[in-house]
C-alpha positions as CSV (number, residue, x, y, z in Angstrom):
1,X,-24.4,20.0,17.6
2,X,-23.3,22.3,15.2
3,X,-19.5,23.9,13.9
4,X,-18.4,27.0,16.0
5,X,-17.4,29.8,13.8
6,X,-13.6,28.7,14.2
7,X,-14.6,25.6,12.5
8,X,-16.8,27.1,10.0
9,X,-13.6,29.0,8.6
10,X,-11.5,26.2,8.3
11,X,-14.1,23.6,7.0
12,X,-14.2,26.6,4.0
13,X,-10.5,26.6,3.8
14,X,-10.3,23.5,3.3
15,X,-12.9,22.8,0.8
16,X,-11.5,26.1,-1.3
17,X,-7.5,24.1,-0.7
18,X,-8.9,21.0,-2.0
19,X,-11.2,22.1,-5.4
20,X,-8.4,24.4,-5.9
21,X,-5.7,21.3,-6.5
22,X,-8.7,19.8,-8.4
23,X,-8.4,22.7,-11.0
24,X,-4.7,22.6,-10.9
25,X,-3.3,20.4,-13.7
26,X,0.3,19.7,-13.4
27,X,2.9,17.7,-16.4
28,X,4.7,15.2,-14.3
29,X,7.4,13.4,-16.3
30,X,7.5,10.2,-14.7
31,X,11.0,8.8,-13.5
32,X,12.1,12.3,-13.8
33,X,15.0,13.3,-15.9
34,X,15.9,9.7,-16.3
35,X,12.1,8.9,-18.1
36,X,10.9,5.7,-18.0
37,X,12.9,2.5,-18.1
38,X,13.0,-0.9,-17.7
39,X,14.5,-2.3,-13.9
40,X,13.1,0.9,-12.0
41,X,11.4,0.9,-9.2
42,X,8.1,3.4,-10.0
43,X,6.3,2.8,-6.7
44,X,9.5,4.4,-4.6
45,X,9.6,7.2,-7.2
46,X,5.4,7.4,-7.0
47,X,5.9,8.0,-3.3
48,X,8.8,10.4,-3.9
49,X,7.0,13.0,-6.4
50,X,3.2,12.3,-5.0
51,X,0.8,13.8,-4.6
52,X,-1.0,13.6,-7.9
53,X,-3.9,15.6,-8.4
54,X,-7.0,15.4,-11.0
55,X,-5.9,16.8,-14.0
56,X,-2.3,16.1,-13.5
57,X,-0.5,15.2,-16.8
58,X,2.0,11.8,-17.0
59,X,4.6,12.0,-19.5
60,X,6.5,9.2,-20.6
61,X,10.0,9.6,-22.0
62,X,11.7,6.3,-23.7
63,X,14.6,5.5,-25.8
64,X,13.4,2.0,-28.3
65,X,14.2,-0.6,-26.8
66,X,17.3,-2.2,-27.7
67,X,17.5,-5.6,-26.1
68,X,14.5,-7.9,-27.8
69,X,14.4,-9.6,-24.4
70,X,13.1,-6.1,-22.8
71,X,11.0,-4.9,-25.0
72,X,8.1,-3.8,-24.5
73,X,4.3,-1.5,-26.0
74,X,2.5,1.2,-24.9
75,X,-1.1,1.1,-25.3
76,X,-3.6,3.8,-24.5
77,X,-6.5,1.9,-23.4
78,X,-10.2,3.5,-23.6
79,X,-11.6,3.8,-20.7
80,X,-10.8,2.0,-16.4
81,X,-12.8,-1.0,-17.4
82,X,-10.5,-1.6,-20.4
83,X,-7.2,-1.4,-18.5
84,X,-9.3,-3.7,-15.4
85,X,-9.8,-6.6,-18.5
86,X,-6.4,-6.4,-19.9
């Protein structure tokens, strides 16, 4: 059983839709004009400002810390089995 021509057409426009967010490469800063901060909650704001797409860009935006108790690094780590070890 195959795809009636109605089908056909949106099959296509989908596919085109989907490689076409693909190529699309967006800067996201993340926690918005607030940046990044210690105390927020990123999953509500993930669920706010998604979808992400391949390609997408995350910015992070941070003041030094200025209480030692919150303090914290940023590390870029090399590759998804680095950040899976850590």
């Amino acid at each position: 059983m195959g795809l009636r021509y109605g089908e056909k057409g949106f099959l296509v426009l989908v596919v085109t839709a989907s490689l076409l967010a693909i190529g699309q490469g967006g800067t996201i800063v993340v926690g918005g004009s607030e940046g990044w901060r210690f105390g927020f909650n990123y999953t509500d704001w993930s669920i706010q400002n998604s979808p992400f797409y391949i390609n997408d860009k995350l910015v992070f935006k941070y003041d030094p810390p200025s209480d030692p108790q919150f303090a914290y690094s940023i590390y870029l780590l090399q590759n998804m089995a680095s950040y899976i070890s850590c």
